[in-house]
C-alpha positions as a Markdown table, in Angstrom:
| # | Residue | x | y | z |
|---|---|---|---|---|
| 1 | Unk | 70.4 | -2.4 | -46.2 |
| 2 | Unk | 71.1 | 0.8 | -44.6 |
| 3 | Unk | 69.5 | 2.0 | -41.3 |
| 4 | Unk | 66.1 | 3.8 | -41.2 |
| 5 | Unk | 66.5 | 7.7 | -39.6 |
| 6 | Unk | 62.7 | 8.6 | -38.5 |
| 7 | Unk | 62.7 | 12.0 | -37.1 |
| 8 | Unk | 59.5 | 13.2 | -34.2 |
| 9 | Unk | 57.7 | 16.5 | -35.4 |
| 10 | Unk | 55.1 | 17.6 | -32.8 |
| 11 | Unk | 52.2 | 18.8 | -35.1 |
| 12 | Unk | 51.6 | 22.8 | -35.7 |
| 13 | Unk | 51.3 | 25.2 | -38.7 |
| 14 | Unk | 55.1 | 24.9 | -39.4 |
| 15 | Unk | 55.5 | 21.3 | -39.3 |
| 16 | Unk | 54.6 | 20.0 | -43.2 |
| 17 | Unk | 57.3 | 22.5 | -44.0 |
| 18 | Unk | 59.8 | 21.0 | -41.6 |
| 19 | Unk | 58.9 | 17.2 | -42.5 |
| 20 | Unk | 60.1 | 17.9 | -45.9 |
| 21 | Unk | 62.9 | 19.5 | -44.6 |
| 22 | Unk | 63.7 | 16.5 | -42.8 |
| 23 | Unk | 62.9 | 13.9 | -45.6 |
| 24 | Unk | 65.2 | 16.6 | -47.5 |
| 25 | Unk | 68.1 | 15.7 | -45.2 |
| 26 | Unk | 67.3 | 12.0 | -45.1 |
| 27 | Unk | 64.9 | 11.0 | -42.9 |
| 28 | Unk | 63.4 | 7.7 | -43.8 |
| 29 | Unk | 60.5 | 8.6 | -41.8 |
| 30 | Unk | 58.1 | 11.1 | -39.4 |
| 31 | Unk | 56.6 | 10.9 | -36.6 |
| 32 | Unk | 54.1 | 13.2 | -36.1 |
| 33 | Unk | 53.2 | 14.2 | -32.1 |
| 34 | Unk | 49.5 | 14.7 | -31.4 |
| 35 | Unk | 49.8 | 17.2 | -28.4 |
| 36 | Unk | 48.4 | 16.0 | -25.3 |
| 37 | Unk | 48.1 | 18.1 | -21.9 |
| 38 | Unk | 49.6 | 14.9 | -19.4 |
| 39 | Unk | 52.1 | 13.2 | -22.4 |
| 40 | Unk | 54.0 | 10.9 | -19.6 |
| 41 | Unk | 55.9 | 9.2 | -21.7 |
| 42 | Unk | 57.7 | 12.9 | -22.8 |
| 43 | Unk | 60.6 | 14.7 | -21.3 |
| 44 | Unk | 60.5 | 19.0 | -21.1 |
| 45 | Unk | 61.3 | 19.7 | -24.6 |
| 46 | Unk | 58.5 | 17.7 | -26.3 |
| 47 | Unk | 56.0 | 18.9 | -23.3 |
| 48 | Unk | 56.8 | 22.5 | -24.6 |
| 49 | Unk | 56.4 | 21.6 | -28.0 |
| 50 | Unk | 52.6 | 20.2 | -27.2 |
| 51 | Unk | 51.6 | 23.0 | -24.9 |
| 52 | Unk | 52.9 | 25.5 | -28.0 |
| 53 | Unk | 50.9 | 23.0 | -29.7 |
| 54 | Unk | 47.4 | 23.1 | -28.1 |
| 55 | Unk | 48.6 | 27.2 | -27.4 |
| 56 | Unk | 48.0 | 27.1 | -31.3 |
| 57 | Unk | 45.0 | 25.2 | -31.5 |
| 58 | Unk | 46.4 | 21.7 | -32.5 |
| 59 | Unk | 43.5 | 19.3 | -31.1 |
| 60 | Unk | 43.2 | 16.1 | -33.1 |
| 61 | Unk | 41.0 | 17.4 | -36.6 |
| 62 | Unk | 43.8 | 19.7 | -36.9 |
| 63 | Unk | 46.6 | 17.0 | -36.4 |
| 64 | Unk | 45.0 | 15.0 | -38.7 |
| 65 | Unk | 44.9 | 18.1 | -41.3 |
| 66 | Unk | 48.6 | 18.8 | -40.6 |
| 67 | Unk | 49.6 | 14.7 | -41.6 |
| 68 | Unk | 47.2 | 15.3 | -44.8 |
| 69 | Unk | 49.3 | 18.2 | -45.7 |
| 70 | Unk | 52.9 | 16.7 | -44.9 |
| 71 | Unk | 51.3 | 13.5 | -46.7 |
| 72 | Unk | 51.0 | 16.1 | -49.8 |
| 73 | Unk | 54.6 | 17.4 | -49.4 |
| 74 | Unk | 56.5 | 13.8 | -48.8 |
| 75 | Unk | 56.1 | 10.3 | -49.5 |
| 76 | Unk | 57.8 | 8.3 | -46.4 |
| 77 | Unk | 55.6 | 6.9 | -43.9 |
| 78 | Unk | 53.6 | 9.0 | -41.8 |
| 79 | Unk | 53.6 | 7.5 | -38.3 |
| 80 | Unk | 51.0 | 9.0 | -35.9 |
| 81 | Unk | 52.3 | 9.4 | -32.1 |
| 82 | Unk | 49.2 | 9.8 | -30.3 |
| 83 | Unk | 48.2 | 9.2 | -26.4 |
| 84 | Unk | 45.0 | 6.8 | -25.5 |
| 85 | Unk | 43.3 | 9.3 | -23.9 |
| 86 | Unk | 43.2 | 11.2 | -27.1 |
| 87 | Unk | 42.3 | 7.8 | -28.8 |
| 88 | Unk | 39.7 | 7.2 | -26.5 |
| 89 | Unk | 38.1 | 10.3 | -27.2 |
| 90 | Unk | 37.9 | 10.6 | -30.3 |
| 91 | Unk | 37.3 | 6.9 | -31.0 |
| 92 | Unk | 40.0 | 4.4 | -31.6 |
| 93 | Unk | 38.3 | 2.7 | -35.5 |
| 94 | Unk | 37.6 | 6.3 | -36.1 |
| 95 | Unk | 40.9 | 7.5 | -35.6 |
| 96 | Unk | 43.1 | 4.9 | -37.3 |
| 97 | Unk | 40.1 | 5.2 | -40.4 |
| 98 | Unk | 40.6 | 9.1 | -40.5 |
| 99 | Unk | 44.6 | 8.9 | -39.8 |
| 100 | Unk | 44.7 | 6.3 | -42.6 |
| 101 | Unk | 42.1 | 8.4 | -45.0 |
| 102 | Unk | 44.9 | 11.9 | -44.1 |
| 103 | Unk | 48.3 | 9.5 | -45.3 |
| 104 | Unk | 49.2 | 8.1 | -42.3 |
| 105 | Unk | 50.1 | 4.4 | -41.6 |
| 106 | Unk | 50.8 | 2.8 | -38.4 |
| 107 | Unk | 50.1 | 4.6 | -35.3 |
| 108 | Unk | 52.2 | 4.8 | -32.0 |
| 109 | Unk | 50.2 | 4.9 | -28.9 |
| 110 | Unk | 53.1 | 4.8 | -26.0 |
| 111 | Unk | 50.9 | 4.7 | -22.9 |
| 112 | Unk | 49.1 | 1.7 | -24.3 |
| 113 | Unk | 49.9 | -1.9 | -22.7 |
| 114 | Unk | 50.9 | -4.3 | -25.2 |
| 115 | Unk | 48.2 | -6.6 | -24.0 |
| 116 | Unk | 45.2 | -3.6 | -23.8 |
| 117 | Unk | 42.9 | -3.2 | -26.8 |
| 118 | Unk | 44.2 | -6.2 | -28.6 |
| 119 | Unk | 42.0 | -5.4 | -32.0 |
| 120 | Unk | 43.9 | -1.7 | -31.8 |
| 121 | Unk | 47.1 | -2.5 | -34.3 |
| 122 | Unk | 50.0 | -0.4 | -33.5 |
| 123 | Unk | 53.7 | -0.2 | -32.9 |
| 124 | Unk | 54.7 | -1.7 | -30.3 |
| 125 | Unk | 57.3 | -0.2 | -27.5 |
| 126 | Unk | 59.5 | -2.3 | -25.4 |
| 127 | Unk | 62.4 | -1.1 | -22.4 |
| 128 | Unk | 65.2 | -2.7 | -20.6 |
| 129 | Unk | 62.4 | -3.7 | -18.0 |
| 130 | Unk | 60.2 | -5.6 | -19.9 |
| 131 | Unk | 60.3 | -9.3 | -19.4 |
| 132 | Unk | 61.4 | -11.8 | -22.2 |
| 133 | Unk | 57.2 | -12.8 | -22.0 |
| 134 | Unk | 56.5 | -9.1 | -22.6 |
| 135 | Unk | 59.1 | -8.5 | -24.9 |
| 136 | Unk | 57.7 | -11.0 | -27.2 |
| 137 | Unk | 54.0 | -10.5 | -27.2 |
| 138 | Unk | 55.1 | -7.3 | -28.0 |
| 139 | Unk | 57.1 | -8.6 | -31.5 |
| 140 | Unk | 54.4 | -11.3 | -32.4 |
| 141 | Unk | 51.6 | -8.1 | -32.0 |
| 142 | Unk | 53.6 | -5.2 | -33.5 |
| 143 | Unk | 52.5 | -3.6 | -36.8 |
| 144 | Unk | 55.6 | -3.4 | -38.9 |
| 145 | Unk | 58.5 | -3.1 | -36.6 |
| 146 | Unk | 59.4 | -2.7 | -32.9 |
| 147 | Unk | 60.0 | 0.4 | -30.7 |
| 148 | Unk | 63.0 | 0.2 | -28.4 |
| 149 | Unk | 62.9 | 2.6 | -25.3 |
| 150 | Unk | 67.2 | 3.0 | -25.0 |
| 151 | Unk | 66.3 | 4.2 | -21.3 |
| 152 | Unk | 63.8 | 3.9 | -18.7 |
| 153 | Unk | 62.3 | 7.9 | -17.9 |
| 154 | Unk | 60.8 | 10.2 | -20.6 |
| 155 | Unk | 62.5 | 11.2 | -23.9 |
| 156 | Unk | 64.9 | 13.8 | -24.1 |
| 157 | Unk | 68.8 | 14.1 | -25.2 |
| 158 | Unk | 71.1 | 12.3 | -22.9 |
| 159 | Unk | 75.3 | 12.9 | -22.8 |
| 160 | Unk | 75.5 | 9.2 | -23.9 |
| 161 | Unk | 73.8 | 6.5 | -25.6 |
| 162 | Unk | 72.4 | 4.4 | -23.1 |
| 163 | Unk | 74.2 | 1.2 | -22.3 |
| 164 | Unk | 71.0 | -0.5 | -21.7 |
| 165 | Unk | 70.1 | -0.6 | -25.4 |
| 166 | Unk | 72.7 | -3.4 | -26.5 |
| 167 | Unk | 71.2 | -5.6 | -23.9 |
| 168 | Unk | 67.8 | -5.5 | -25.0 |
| 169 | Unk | 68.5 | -5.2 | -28.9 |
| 170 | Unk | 69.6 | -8.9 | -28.3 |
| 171 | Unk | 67.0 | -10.0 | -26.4 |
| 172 | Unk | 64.3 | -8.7 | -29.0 |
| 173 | Unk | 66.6 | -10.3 | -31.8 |
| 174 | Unk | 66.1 | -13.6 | -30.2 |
| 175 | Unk | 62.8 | -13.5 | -29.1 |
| 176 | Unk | 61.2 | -11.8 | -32.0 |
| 177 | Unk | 60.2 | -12.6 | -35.7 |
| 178 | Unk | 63.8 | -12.9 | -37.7 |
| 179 | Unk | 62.5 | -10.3 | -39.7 |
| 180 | Unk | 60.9 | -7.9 | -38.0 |
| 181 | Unk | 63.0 | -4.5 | -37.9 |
| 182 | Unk | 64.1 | -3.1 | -34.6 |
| 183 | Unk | 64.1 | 1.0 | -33.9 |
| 184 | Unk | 66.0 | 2.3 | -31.1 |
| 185 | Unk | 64.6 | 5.6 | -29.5 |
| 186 | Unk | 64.5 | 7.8 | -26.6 |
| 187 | Unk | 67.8 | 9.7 | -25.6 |
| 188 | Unk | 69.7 | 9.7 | -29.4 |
| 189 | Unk | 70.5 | 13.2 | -30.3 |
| 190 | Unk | 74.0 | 13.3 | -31.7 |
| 191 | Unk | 75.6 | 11.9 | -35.0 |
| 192 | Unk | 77.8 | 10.2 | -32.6 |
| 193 | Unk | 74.7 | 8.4 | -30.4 |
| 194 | Unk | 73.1 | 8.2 | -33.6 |
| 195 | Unk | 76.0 | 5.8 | -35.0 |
| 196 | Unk | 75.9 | 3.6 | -32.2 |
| 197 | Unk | 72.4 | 3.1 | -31.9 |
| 198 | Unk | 72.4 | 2.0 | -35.4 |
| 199 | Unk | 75.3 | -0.5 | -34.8 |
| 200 | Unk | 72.3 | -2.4 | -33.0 |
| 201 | Unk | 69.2 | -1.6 | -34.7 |
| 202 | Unk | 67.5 | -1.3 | -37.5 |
| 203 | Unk | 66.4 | 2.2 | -37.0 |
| 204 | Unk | 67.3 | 5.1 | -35.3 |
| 205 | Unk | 64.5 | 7.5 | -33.9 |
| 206 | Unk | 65.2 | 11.4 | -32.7 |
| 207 | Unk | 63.2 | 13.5 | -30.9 |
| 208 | Unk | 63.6 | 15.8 | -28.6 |
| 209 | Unk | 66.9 | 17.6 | -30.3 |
| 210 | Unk | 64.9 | 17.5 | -33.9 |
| 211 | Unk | 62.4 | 19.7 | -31.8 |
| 212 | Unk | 64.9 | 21.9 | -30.5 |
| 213 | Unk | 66.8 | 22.5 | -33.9 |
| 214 | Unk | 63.6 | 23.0 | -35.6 |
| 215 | Unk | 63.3 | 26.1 | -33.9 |
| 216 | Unk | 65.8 | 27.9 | -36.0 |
| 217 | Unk | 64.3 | 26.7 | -38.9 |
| 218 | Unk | 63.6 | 23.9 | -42.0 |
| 219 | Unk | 67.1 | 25.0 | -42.9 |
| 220 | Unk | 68.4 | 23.8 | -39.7 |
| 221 | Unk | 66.2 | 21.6 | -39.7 |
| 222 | Unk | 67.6 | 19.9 | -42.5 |
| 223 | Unk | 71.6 | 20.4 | -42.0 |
| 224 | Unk | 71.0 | 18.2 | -38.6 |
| 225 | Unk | 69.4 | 15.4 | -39.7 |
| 226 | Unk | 71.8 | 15.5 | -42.8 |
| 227 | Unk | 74.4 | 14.8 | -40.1 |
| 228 | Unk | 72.2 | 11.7 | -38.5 |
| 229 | Unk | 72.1 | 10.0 | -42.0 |
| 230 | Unk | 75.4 | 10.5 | -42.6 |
| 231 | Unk | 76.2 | 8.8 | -39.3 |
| 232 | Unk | 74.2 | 6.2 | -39.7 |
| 233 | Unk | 75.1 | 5.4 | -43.4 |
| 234 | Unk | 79.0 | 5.2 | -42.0 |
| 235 | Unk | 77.8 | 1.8 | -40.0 |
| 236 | Unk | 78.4 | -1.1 | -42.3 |
């Protein structure tokens, strides 16, 4: 089975047309930023992207309109990346219902604790600091497969992979569900990184440098997650 490529879009008037650039070039699936003014979990370039967002009037009716109109362009998952303070707001059953009613399937909340709001199903994220206890709460409650931070810090492209991501690839393989697919995130922005991540996961998630290449364009756009699946299809 090959590796899953899921590319992060922060949501704005240009972003159905680069999601199907990206599914285009082989992403398997997006996730699509809902801009938030404190987003802690983020590193510079994603913080730009959600100030451009809520610059451009992106609050969370107009999210969910943007993921109903790249749900009418593609047909991978839709993953909602949304903070809990925006949740909170806006009302966590009436979110997931309204994300759900727009195309959108499970819903990444990263400054959520595995063990807050139980009856809130999500994907679950896990780092090279989390305990083996932690670690698999996290699996058992996970909706659909499990988020592995490479790094400890915010996202953002790093010079190399982080060596911290083996480590705790095989303590998630043990201590989770045999089948319950592992994505690696945070920090992969070359073909090269790419490979390697996928040597150890399941999935391979890019951010930060999808953001930055998205700038010139869906063209781009596409051409550099062409590379990542590429990449990732070379690992056996």
């Amino acid at each position: 089975m090959r590796g899953k490529l899921v590319i992060f879009l922060m949501s704005g008037s240009r972003t159905p047309e680069l999601a199907e650039a990206a599914v285009q070039g082989g992403a398997d699936l997006i996730e699509l930023g809902f801009p938030f003014s404190d987003p802690l979990a983020d590193g510079p370039v994603i913080r730009h992207a959600a100030e451009n967002a809520l610059a451009e009037g992106m609050r969370t009716k107009a999210c969910l309109q943007c993921l109903a109109e790249i749900r009418a362009r593609v047909q991978v998952p839709l993953v909602p990346f949304v903070y809990s303070a925006l949740l909170e707001a806006y009302g966590h059953e009436r979110f997931v219902a309204d994300a759900h009613a727009a195309g959108g399937g499970a819903i990444l909340v990263p400054d959520l604790p595995v063990d807050s709001l139980p009856e809130l199903r999500r994907i679950q994220l896990v780092a090279p600091t989390s305990t083996d206890e932690r670690i698999k709460l996290a699996a058992d409650s996970t909706d659909g497969w499990l988020y592995l931070v490479t790094l400890t810090g915010t996202t953002g492209a790093r010079k190399e992979l982080s060596s911290a991501l083996a480590g705790l690839a095989e303590r998630a393989r043990r201590l989770a569900p045999p089948e319950l697919p592992l994505y690696a995130g945070f920090g992969i922005s070359t073909p090269e990184q790419a490979r390697a991540a996928a040597e150890v996961a399941d999935g391979v998630i890019v951010g930060s440098r999808a953001i930055e290449v998205a700038e010139n364009g869906a063209e781009a756009l596409r051409r550099y997650v062409s590379s990542l699946r590429i990449a990732i299809d070379e690992v056996k």
